[in-house]
C-alpha positions as CSV (number, residue, x, y, z in Angstrom):
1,X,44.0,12.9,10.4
2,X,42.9,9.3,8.9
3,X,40.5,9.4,6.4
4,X,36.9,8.3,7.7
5,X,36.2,7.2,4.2
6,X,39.2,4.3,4.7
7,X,37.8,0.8,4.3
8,X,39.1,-1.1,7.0
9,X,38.9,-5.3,7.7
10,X,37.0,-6.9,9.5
11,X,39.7,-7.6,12.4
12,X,40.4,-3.8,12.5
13,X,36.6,-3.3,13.0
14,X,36.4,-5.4,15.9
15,X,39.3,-4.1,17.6
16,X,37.8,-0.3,17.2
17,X,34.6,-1.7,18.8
18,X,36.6,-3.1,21.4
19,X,38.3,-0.1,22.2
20,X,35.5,2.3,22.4
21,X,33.8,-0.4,24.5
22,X,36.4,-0.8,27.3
23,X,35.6,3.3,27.0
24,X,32.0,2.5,28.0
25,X,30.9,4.0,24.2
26,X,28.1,2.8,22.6
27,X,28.4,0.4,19.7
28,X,25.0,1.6,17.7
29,X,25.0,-0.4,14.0
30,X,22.3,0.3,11.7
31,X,19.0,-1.7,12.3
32,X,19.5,-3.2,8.6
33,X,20.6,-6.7,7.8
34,X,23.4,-5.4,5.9
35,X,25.6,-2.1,7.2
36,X,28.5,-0.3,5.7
37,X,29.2,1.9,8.7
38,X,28.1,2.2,12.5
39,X,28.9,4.3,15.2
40,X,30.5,4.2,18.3
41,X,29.0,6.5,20.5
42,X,28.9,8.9,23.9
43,X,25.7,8.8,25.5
44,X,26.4,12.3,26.3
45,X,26.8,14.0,23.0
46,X,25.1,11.6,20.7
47,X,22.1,13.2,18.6
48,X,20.3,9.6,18.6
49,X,21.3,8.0,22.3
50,X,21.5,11.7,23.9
51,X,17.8,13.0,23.2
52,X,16.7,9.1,23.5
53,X,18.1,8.5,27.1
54,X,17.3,12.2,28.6
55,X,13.9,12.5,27.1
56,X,12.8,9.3,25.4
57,X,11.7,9.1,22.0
58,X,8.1,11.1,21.4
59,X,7.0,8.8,18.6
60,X,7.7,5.7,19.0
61,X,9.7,3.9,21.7
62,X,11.8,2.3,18.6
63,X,12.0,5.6,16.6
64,X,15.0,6.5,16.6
65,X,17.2,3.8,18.2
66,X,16.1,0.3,18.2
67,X,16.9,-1.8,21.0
68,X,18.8,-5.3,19.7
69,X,18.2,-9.0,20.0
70,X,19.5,-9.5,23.0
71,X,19.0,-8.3,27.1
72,X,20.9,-8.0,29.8
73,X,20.5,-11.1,32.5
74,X,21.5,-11.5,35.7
75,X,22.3,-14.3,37.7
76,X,21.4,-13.1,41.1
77,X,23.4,-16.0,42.8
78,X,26.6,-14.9,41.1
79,X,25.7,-11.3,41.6
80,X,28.2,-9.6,44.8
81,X,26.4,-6.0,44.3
82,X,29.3,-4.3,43.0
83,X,27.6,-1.8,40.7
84,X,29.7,-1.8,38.0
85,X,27.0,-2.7,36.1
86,X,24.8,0.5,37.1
87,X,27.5,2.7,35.7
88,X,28.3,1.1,32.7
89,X,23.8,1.1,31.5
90,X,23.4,4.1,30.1
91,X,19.7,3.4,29.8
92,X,19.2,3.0,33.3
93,X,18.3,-0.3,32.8
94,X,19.4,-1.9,35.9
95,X,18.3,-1.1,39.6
96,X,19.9,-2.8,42.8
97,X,17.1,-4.6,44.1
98,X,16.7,-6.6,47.6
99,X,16.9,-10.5,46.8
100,X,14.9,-12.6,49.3
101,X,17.6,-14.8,49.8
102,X,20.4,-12.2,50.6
103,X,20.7,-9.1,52.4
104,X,22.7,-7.6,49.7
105,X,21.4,-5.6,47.2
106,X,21.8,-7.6,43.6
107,X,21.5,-6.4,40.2
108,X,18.0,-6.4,38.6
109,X,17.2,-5.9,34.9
110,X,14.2,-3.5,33.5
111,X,13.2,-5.5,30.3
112,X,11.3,-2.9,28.8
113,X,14.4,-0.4,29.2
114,X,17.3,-2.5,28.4
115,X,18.6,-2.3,25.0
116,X,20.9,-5.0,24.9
117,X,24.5,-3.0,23.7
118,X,26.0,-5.6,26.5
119,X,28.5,-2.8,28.2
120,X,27.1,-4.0,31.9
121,X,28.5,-7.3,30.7
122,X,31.7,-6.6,29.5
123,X,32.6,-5.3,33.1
124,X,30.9,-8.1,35.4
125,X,33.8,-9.5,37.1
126,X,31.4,-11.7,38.7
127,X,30.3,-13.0,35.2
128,X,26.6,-12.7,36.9
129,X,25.4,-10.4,33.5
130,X,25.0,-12.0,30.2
131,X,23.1,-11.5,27.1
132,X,19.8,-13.5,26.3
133,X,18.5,-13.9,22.7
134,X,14.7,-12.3,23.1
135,X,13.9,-11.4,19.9
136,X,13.7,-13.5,16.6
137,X,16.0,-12.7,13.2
138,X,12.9,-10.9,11.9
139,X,13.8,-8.2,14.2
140,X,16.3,-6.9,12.3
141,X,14.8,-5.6,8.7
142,X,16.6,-7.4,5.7
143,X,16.5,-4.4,3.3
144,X,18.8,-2.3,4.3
145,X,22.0,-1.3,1.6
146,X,21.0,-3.8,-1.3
147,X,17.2,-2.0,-1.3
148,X,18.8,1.6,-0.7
149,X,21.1,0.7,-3.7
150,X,18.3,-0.1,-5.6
151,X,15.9,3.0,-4.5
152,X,19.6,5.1,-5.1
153,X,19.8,3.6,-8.9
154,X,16.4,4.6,-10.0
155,X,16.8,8.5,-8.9
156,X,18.5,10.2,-11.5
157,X,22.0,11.4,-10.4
158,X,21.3,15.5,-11.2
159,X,25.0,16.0,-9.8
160,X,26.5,13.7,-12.7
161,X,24.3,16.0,-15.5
């Protein structure tokens, strides 16, 4: 078995994430400007998108799993009505809706439900889903590992003693 502890590039990264999103896993990176590890994740065993996508989150809506700067769109014109995009959302973030042009059910987008992970667009033959940039750089905290390493370096370690 590899060791998970392995530093790996950042080619070798991407092409993980790529494979476990042609799987339809969930790519869910810390919310933190700076990350030493993310996971790639199945909605169905996951102890933060599981609990989130059955129940949603009794706090906050963000609690737990933060939804990133991006959202699904859909350009309804391009849009055949496949579905492909319905199974991919594990958020249940886009309905087949009427358009009033058509007689075809198209693909709509919940704003308030979508996540933005992008796996509806990865799998758009039609190339009628992409991601829209909704939310500014502030978003996403810039704290993260250089103010844990700091917190980290002022805490005695008891273990070293």
């Amino acid at each position: 078995m590899p060791d998970p502890r392995k530093q790996i590039t950042a080619d070798e990264a991407i092409e993980i994430c790529e494979k476990c999103e042609d799987l339809g896993m969930l790519n869910i990176p810390p919310n933190q400007a700076e990350a030493i590890l993310f996971c790639n994740c199945c909605p169905c065993c996951c102890e933060v998108a599981h609990p989130y996508i059955e129940y949603g989150d009794p706090v906050t809506k963000e609690a737990n799993l933060a939804p990133s700067r991006y959202r699904a769109t859909v350009d309804r014109e391009l849009c055949n009505g496949c579905q492909t995009c319905i199974d991919r959302c594990h958020f249940n973030a886009i309905k087949m809706t009427k358009s009033p042009d058509s007689k075809k059910l198209k693909a709509s987008v919940d704003n308030d439900v979508c996540m933005g992970c992008g796996l509806c667009v990865l799998t758009c033959e039609q190339n009628a889903l992409t991601m829209e940039l909704v939310r500014p750089p502030e978003h996403i905290p810039t704290g993260g590992l250089a103010e844990a390493r700091k917190k980290r370096a002022a805490v005695p370690n008891w273990l070293s003693a």
